[in-house]
C-alpha positions as a printed NumPy array, in Angstrom:
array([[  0.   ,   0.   ,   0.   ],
       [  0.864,   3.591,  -0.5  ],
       [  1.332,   6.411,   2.055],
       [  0.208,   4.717,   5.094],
       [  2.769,   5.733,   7.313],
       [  0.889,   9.108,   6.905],
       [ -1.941,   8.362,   8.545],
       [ -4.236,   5.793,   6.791],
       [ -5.829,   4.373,   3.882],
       [ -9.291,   4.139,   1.955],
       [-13.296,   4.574,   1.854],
       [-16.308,   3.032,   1.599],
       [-19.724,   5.456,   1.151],
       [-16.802,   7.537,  -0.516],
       [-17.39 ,   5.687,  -3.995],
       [-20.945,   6.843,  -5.075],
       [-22.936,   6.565,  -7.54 ],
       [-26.46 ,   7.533,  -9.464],
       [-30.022,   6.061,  -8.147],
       [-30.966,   3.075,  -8.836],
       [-30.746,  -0.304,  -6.686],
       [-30.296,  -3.731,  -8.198],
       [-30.317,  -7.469,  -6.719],
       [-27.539,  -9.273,  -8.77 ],
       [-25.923, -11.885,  -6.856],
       [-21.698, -11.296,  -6.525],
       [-21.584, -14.46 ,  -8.66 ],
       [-23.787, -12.74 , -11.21 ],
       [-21.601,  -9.338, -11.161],
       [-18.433, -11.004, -11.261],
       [-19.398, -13.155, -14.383],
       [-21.197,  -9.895, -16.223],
       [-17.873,  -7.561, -15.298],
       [-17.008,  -6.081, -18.676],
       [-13.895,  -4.448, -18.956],
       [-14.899,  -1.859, -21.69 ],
       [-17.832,  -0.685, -19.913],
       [-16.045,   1.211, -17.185],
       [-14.58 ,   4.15 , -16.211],
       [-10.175,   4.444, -16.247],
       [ -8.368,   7.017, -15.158],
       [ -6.258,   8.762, -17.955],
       [ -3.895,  11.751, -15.778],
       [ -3.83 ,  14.459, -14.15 ],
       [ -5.567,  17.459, -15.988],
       [ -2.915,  19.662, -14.492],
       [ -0.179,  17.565, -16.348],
       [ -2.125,  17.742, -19.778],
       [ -1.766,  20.997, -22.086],
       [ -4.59 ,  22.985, -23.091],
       [ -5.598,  22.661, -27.201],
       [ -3.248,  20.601, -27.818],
       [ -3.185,  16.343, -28.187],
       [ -1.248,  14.319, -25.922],
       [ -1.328,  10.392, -26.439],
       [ -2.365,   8.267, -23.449],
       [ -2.551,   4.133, -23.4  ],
       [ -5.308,   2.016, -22.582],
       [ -5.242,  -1.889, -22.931],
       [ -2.56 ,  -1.316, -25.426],
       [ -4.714,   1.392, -27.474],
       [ -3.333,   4.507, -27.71 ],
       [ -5.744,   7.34 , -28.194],
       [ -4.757,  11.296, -28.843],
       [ -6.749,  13.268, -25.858],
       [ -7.369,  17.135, -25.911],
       [ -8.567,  19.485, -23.231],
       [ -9.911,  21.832, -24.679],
       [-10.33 ,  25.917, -23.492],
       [-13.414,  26.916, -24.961],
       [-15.508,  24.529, -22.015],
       [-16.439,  21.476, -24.234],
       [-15.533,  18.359, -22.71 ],
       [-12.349,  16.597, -23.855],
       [-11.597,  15.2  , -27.314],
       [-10.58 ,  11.182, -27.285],
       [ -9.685,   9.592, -30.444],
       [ -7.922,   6.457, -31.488],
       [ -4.371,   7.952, -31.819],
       [ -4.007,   6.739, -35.683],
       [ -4.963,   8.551, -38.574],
       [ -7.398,   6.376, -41.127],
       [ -5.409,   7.47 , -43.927],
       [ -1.833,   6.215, -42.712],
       [ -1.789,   5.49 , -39.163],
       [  0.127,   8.311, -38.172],
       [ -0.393,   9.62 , -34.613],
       [ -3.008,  12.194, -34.018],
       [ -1.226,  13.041, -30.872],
       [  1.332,  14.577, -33.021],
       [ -0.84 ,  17.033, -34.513],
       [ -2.504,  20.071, -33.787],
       [ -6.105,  21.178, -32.74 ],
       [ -7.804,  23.604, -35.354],
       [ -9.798,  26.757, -34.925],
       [-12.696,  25.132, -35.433],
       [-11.647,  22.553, -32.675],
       [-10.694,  20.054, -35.139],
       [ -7.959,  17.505, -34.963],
       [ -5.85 ,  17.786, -37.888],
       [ -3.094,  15.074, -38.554],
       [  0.332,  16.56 , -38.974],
       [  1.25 ,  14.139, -41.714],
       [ -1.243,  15.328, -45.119],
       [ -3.556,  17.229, -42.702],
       [ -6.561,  15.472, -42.391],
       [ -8.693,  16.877, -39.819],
       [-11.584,  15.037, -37.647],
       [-14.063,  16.258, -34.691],
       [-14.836,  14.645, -31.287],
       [-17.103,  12.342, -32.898],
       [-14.351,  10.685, -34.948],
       [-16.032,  12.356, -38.2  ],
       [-13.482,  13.265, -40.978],
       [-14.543,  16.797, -41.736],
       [-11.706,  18.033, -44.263],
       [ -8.774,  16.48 , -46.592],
       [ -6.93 ,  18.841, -48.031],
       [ -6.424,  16.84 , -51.326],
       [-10.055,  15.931, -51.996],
       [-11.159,  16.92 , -54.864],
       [-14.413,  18.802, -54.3  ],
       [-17.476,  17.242, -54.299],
       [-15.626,  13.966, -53.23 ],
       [-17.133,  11.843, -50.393],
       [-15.705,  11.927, -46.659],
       [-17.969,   9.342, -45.275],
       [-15.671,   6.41 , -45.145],
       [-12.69 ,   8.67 , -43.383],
       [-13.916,   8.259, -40.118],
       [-11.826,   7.079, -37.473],
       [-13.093,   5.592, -33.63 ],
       [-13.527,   8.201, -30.944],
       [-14.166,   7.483, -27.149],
       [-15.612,   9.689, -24.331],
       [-13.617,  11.329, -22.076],
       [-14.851,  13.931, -19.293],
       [-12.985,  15.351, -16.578],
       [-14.058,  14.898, -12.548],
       [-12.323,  15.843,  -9.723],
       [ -8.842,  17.047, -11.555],
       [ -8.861,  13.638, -13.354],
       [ -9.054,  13.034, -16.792],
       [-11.474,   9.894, -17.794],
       [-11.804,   8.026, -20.413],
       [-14.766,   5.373, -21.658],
       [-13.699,   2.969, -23.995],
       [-17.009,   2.581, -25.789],
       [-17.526,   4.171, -29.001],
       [-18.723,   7.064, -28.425],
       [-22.409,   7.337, -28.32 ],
       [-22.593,   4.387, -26.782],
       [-25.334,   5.213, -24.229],
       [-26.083,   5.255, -20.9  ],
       [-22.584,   5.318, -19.669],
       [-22.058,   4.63 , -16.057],
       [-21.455,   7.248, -13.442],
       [-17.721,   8.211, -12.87 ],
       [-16.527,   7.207, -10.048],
       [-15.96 ,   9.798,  -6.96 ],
       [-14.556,  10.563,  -3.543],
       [-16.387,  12.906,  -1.949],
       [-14.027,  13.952,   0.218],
       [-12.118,  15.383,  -2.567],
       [-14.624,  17.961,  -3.443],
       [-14.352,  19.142,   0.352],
       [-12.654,  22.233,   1.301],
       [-11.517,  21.038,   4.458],
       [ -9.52 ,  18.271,   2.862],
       [ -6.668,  19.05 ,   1.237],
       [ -4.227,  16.76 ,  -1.424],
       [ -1.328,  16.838,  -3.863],
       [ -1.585,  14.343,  -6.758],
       [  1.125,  11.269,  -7.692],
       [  1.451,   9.983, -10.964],
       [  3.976,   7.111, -12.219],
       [  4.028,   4.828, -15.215],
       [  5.121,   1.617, -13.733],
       [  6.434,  -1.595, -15.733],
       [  4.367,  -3.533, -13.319],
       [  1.099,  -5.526, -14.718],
       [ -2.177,  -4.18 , -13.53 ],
       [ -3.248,  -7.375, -11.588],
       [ -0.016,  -7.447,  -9.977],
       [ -0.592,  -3.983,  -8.699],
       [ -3.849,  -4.401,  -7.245],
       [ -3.002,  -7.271,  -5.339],
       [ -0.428,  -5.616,  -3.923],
       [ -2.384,  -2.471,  -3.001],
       [ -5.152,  -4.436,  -1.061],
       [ -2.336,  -6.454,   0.866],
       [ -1.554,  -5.139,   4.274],
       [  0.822,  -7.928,   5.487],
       [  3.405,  -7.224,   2.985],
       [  4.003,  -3.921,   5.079],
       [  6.116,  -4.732,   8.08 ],
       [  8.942,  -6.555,   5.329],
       [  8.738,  -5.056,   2.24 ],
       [  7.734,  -1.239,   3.941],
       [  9.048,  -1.777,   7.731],
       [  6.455,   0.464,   8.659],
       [  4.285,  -0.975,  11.79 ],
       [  1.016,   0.972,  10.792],
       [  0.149,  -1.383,   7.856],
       [ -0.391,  -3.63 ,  10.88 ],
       [ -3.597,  -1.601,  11.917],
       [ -5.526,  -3.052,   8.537],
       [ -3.972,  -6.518,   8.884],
       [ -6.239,  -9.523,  10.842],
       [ -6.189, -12.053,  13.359],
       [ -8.512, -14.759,  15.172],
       [ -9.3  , -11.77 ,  17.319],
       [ -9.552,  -9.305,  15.09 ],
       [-11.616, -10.653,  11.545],
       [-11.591,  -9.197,   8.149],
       [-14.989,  -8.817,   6.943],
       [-15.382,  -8.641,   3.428],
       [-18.426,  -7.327,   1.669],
       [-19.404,  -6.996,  -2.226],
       [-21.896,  -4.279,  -2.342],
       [-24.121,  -2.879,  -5.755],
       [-22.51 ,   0.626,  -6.773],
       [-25.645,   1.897,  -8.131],
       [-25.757,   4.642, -10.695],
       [-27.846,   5.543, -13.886],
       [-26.944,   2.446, -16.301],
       [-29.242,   0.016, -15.199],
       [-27.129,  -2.391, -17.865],
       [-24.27 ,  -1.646, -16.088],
       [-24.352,  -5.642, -14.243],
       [-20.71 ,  -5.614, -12.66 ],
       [-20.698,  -2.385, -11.151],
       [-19.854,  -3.546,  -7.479],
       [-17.568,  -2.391,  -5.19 ],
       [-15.691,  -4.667,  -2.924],
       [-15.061,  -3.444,   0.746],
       [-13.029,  -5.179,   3.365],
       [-13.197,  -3.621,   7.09 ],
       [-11.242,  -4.411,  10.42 ],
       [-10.181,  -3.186,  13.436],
       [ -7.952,  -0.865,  13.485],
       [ -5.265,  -2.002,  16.096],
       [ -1.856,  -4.22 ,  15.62 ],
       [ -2.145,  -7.698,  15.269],
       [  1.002,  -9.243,  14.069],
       [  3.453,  -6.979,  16.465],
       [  1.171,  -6.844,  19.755],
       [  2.849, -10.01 ,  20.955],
       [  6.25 ,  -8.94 ,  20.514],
       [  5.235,  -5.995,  22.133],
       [  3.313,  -7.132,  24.87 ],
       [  6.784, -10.092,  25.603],
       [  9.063,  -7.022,  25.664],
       [ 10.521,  -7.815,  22.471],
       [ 12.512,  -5.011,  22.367],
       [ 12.929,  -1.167,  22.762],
       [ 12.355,  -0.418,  19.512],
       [  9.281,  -2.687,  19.034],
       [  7.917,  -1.585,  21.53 ],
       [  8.453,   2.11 ,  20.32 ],
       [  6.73 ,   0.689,  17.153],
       [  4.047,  -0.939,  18.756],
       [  3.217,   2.581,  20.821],
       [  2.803,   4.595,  17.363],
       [  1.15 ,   2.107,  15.742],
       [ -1.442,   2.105,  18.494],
       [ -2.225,   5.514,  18.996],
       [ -5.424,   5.526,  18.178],
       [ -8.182,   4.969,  19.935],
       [-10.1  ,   1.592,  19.571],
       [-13.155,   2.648,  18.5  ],
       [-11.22 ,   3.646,  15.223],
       [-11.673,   0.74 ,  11.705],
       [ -9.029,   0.44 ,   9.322],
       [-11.283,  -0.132,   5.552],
       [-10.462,  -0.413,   2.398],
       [-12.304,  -0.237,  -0.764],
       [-11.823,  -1.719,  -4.237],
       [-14.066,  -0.399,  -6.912],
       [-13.318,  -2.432, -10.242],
       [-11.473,  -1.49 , -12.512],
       [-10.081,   1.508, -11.57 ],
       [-10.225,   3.13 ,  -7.846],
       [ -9.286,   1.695,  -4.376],
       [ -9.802,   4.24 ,  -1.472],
       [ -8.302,   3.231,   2.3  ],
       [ -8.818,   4.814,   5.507],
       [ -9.298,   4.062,   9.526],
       [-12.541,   5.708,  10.184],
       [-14.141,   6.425,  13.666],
       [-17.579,   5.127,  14.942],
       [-19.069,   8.198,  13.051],
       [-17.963,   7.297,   9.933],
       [-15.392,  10.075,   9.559],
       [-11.456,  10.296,   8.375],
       [ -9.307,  12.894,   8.859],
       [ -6.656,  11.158,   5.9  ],
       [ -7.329,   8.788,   3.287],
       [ -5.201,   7.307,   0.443],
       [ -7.251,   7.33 ,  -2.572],
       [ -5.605,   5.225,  -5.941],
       [ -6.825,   5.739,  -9.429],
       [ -4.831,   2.638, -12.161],
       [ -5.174,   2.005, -15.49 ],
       [ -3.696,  -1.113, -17.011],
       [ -2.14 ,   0.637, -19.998],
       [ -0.889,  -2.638, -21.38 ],
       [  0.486,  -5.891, -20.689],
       [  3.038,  -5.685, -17.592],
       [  2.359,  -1.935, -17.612],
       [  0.127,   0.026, -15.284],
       [ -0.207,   4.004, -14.702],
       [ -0.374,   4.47 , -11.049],
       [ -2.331,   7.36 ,  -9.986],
       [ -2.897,   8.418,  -6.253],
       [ -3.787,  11.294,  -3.696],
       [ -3.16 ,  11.384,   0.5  ],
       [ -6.344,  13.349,   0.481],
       [ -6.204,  14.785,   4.528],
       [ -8.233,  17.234,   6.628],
       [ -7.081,  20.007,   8.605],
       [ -3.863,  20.549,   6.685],
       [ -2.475,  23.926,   6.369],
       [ -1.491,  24.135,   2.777],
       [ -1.066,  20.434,   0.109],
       [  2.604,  18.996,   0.094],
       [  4.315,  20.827,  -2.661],
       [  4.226,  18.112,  -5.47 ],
       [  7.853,  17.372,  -5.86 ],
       [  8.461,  16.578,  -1.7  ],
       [  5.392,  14.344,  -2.089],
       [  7.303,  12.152,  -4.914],
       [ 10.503,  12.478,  -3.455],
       [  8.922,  10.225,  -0.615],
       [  6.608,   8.576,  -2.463],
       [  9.234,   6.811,  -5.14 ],
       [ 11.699,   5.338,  -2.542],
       [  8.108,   4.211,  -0.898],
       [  7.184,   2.526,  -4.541],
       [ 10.286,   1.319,  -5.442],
       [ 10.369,  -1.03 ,  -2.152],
       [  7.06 ,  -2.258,  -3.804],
       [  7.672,  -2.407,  -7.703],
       [ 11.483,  -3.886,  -7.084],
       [  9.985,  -6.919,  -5.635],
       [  6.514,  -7.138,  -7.67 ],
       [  9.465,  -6.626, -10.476],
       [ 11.01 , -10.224,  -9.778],
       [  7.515, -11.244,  -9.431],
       [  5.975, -10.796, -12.883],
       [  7.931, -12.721, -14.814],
       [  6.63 , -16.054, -13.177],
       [  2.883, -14.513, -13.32 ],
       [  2.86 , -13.129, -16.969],
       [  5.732, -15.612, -18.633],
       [  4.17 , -16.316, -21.733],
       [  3.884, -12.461, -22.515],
       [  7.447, -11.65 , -21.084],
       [  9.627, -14.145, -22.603],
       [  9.067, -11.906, -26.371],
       [ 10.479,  -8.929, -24.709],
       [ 14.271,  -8.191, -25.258],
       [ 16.973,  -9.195, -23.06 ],
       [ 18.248,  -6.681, -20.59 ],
       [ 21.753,  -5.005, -20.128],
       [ 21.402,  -3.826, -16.956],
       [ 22.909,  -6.026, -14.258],
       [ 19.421,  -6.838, -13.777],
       [ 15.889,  -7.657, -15.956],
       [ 14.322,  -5.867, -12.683],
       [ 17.044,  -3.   , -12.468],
       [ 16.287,  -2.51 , -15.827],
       [ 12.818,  -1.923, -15.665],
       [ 12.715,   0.192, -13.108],
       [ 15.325,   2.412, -14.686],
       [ 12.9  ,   3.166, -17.965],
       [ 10.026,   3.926, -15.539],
       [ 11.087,   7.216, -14.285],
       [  8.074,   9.011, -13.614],
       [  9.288,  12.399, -14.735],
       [  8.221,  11.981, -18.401],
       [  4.359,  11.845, -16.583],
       [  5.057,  14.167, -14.118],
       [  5.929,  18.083, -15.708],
       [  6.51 ,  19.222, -11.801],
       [  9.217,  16.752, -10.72 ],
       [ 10.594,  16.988, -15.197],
       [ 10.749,  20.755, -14.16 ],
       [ 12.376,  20.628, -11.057],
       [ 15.052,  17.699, -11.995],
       [ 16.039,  20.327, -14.686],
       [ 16.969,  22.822, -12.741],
       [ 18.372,  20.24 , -10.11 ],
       [ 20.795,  19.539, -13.084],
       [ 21.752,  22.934, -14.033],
       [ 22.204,  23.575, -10.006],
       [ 24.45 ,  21.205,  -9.683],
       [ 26.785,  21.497, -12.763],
       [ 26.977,  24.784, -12.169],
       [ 28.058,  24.617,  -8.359],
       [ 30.813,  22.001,  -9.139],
       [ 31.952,  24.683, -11.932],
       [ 32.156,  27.432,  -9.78 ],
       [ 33.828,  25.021,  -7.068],
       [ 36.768,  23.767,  -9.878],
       [ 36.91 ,  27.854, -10.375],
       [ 37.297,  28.316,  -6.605],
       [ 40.103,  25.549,  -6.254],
       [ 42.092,  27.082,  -8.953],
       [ 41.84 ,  30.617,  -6.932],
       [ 42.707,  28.618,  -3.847],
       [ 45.554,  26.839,  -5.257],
       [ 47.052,  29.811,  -6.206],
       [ 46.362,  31.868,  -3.16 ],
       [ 48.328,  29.974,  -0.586],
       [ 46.788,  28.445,   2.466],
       [ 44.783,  25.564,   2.297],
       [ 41.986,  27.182,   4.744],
       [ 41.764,  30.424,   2.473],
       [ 38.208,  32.014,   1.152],
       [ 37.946,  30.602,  -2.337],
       [ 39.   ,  27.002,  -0.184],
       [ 36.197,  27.334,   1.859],
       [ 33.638,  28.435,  -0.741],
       [ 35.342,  25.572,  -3.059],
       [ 33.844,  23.023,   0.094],
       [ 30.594,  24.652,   0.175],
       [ 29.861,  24.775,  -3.606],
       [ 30.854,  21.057,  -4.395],
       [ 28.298,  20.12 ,  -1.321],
       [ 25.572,  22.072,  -2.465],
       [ 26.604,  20.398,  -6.365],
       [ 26.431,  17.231,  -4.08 ],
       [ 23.042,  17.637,  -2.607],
       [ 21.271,  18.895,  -5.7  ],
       [ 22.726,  15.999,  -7.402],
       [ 21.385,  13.728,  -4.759],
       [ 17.805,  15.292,  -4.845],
       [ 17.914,  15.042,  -8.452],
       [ 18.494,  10.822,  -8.521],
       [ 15.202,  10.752,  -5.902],
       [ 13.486,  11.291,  -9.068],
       [ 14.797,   7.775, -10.926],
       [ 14.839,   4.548,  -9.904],
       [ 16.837,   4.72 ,  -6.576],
       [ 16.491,   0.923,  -4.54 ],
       [ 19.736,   0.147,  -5.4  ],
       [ 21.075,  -3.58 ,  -3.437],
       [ 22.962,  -1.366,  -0.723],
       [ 19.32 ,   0.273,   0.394],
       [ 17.411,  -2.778,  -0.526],
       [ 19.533,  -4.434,   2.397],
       [ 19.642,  -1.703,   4.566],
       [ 15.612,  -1.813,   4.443],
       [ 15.925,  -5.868,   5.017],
       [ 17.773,  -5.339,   7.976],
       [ 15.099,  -3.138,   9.414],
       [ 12.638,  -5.777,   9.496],
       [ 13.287,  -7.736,  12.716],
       [ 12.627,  -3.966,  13.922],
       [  9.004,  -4.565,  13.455],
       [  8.57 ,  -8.472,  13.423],
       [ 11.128, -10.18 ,  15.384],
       [ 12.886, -13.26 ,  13.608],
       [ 11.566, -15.424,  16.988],
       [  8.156, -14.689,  16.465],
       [  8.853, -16.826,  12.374],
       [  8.958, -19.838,  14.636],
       [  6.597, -19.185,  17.222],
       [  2.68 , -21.577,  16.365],
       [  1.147, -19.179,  18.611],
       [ -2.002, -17.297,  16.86 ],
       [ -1.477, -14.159,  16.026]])
């Protein structure tokens, strides 16, 4: 899971819907689920320009999306020209809000309609230029996309967290393309126990279970306008909120430090339930909530399974009562060492899961097929605040380490060792260092030194004893 260590994770009224009620079994819902009749999240509207196409991946599709500044909703269309199968997403948007093809200029509207080629003789026919165009709308600073033709009609209600549209909550949005399979991803979200070894954070213990302490699990309706819409369900799995797996180390003295663990990842009172919920395909929301129903942080996740081993990963802390959002860089800064723990091991993982479709792909020539992977997943090309920011981390830090080779030749040639331009020679090459540090948060960064440092923080929060103990937990 993601950003637990911040306070908590995901919802449950939080996903709604439109009005009316259906009585489906989960048998029934699971066996109607149709993948192209839902909702997927695309990016961040504040990463996307205005009037002009970017290309964004869905189930191995790529389509050309447009926001667009004169208030009609956005433009999605299948990002290949008819004519040659050039990308749409490299041309332009017209005046007339067209999307004109930069290769011979053919130009289509939201509908997928061909309404001009420049070389057709007049009077000829532009019926049979069409090309396929999806809907896409924008809710809640998301850009969504249907996968049905467009027209296709009723389409479902977009999903929502209603906290989101709160003033008193406030959140910073994540984005990352990660060479991790969708399923993969999802599993891994919704598993709590994976957090004291792969995270060594104690709090993912609070949405963990015991004997004691059950996980109920509940598939309820999601209702909303499209009575056609069989699998919408949402699947919600609730507990209480207190450590399970350390409270016995804890309460036998284990240790200073797990006890210190224990102690913060107690702090609540018990009347608090940690909940998490899993709306297919797209959005899982987690939170502890108190008797009342109420959360004062939540960790809401919006995927798309762009292809085959590929997911964009798409999430929000969402809290209340905070000053001002995390500026969007410090977010990712913590938020990629937190993934990388994740998608390094998911990373050895896949291969074994999705064989078939892996064993095509080239060989690596990293030192490994995971480092590899990782290392053509930065999350800048996604992200224009981090992009921005690693540029000028570059420029920072070649130009300290300049001025600090300038201030060692002044040194050397002023005498003492201790002199001025020494000195400032010391401070420049440290501040070259530390932009140059910042910068790498921004690419893979889990090398084997702080993979094993992380390891050896485990026994931290589970004691090794406790691996051969038959005791319940």
């Amino acid at each position: 899971m993601l950003l637990l260590a911040a306070g908590g994770l995901a919802v449950s009224a939080g996903l709604t819907g439109g009005t009316h009620a259906r009585t489906l079994t989960s048998a029934q819902r699971y066996a109607a689920f149709d993948w192209m009749a839902h909702w997927y999240p695309m990016a961040w509207t504040r990463d996307l320009p205005v009037d002009r196409p970017t290309r964004v991946t869905l189930f191995d599709d790529d389509y050309a999306v447009v926001l667009r500044s004169d208030g009609q909703p956005p433009l999605a269309l299948r990002d290949a020209c008819p004519h040659r199968l050039a990308a749409l997403s490299e041309g332009r948007l017209t005046e007339q809000g067209f999307l004109q093809c930069a290769y011979h200029g053919w130009a289509f509207d939201d509908s997928g309609a061909c309404k001009a080629i420049p070389q057709l003789p007049a009077g000829g026919s532009l019926a049979s230029a069409c090309t396929r165009a999806a809907t896409a709308v924008v809710s809640q600073g998301i850009l969504w996309l249907h996968p049905a033709p467009r027209g296709t009609a009723p389409l479902p209600e977009v999903p929502r967290v209603p906290e989101m549209d709160d003033d008193r909550y406030k959140w910073s949005p994540a984005v990352r393309d990660l060479p991790i399979d969708y399923s993969l991803l999802v599993e891994n979200i919704l598993d709590p126990d994976h957090g004291l070894f792969a995270h060594q954070l104690p709090a993912f213990d609070l949405y963990s279970a015991s004997p004691d302490a059950p996980q109920r699990v509940t598939v309820r309706a999601v209702e909303d306008e499209a009575e056609d819409e069989a699998a919408a369900f949402a699947i919600e799995s609730r507990v209480a909120a207190w450590a399970k797996l350390t409270r016995r180390q804890a309460e036998s003295a284990g240790s200073t430090a797990v006890r210190t663990a224990y102690a913060a990842a107690s702090a609540d009172t018990p009347q608090l339930e940690a909940s998490s919920t899993f709306r297919p395909p797209a959005v899982i929301v987690s939170c502890r909530r108190d008797g009342a129903g109420a959360s004062s942080f939540l960790t809401c996740f919006f995927l798309s399974p762009t292809g085959v081993g590929r997911t964009r990963f798409m999430a929000a802390g969402v809290g209340r009562g905070l000053p001002v959002a995390l500026p969007r860089w410090l977010q990712h800064v913590g938020l990629n060492n937190f993934l990388d723990q994740d998608t390094f091991l998911l990373a050895t993982q896949q291969p074994h899961v999705l064989r078939a479709e892996l064993e095509r792909r080239h060989s690596s020539s990293y030192r490994s097929p995971t480092e590899k992977m990782l290392l053509e997943a930065q999350h800048t090309r996604v992200c224009p605040d981090s992009s921005s920011l690693v540029a000028r981390l570059r420029m920072a830090r070649n130009a300290a380490w300049a001025l600090a080779l300038a201030a060692v030749g002044r040194a050397s040639a002023g005498g003492p060792l201790l002199s001025r331009g020494a000195v400032s020679a010391v401070l420049l090459a440290a501040a070259g260092w530390v932009a140059h540090a910042l910068r790498r948060e921004f690419t893979f960064c889990y090398p084997e030194r702080k993979r094993d440092a992380d390891l050896r923080k485990v026994p931290r929060v589970f004691a090794d004893e406790r691996l051969l103990r038959r005791e319940a937990v």
